[in-house]
C-alpha positions as CSV (number, residue, x, y, z in Angstrom):
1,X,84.9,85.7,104.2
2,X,85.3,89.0,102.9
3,X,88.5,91.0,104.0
4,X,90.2,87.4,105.7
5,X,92.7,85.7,103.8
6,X,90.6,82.1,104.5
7,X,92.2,79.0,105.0
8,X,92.7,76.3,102.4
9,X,89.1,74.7,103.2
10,X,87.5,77.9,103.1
11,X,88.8,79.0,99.8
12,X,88.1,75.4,98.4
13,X,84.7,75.7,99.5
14,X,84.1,79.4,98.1
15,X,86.0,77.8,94.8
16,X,83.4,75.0,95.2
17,X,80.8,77.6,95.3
18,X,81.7,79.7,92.2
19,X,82.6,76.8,90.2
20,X,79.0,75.5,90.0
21,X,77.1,79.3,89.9
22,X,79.8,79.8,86.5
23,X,79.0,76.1,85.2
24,X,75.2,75.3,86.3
25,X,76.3,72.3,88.0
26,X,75.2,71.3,91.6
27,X,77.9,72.1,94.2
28,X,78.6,68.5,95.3
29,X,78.8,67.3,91.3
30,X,81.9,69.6,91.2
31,X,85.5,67.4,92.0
32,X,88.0,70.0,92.9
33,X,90.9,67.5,91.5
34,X,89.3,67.5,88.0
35,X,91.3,70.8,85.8
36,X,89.4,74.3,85.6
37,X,88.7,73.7,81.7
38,X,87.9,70.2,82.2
39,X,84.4,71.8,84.9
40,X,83.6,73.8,81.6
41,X,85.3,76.9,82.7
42,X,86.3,79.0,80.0
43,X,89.5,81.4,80.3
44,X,87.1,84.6,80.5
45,X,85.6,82.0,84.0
46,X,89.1,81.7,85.3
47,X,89.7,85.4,85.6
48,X,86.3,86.4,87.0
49,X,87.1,83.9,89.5
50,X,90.7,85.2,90.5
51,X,88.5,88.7,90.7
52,X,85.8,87.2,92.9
53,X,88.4,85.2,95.7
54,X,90.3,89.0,95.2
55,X,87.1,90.6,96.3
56,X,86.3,87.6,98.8
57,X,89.8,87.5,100.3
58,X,90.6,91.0,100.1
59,X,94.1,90.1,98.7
60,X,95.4,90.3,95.1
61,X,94.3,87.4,93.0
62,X,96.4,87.4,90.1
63,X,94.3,86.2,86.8
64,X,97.7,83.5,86.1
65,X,96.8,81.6,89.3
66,X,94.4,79.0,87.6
67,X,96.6,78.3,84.8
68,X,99.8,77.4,87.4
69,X,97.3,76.2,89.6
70,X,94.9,74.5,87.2
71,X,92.2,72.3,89.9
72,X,90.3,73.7,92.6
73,X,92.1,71.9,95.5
74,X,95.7,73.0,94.1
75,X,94.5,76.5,94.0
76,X,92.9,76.6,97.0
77,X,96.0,75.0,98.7
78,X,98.5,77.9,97.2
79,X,95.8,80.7,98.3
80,X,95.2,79.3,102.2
81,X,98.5,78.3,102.0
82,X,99.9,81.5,101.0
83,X,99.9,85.1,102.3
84,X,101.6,86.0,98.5
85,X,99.5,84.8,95.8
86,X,102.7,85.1,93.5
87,X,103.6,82.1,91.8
88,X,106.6,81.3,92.2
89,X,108.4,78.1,91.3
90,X,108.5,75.2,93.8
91,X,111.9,74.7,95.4
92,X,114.0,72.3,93.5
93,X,112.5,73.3,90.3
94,X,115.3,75.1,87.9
95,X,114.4,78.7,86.9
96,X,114.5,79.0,82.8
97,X,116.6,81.9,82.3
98,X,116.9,83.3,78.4
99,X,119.1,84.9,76.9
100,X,118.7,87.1,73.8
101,X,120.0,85.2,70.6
102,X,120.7,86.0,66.6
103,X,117.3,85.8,64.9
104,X,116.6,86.0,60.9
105,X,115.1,89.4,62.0
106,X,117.8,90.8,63.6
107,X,120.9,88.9,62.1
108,X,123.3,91.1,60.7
109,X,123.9,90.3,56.5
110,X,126.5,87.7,55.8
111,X,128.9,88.1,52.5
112,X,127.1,91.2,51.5
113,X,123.2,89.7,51.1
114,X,120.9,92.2,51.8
């Protein structure tokens, strides 16, 4: 699959693959609905595995993906899915914006304290 952008079943399955090789667990023992942490991955796991689908695909991967994405068949869905690996946030879903606010560290003196 190198160098193809794979559809959802084929990134599921190389997912699949990975999964078990980074856990010791046989292939069909690994549920792709079950969270990333919840196989045994550890963070350190989840970004060699964006860099492995990178390599695989031959598309950026970008090491946030399993934490926004955090199952095998969500992931796999957004990266067969998807041409840009970007997160970005489903439609309906408000966008936080923040603003910078007053802070003990950076709030002027009141009535002449120091």
């Amino acid at each position: 699959m190198t160098g193809s952008t794979g559809g959802t079943a084929d990134v599921r399955a190389l997912m699949i693959d990975s999964v078990a090789r980074r856990t010791g667990a046989d292939p069909a023992e690994v549920d792709p609905r079950v969270p990333f942490l919840s196989l045994g991955l550890s963070s350190r796991d989840a970004v060699s595995l964006c860099g492995e689908l990178e390599s695989r695909l031959g598309r950026p991967v970008p090491a946030l993906l399993p934490w926004r994405y955090p199952t095998i068949d969500s992931l796999a869905a957004h990266l067969g899915d998807s041409s840009d690996p970007t997160p970005s946030a489903p439609s309906g879903t408000p966008v936080e914006h923040h603003t910078p606010t007053e802070t003990p560290a950076n709030t002027p003196p009141r009535n002449g304290a120091p």
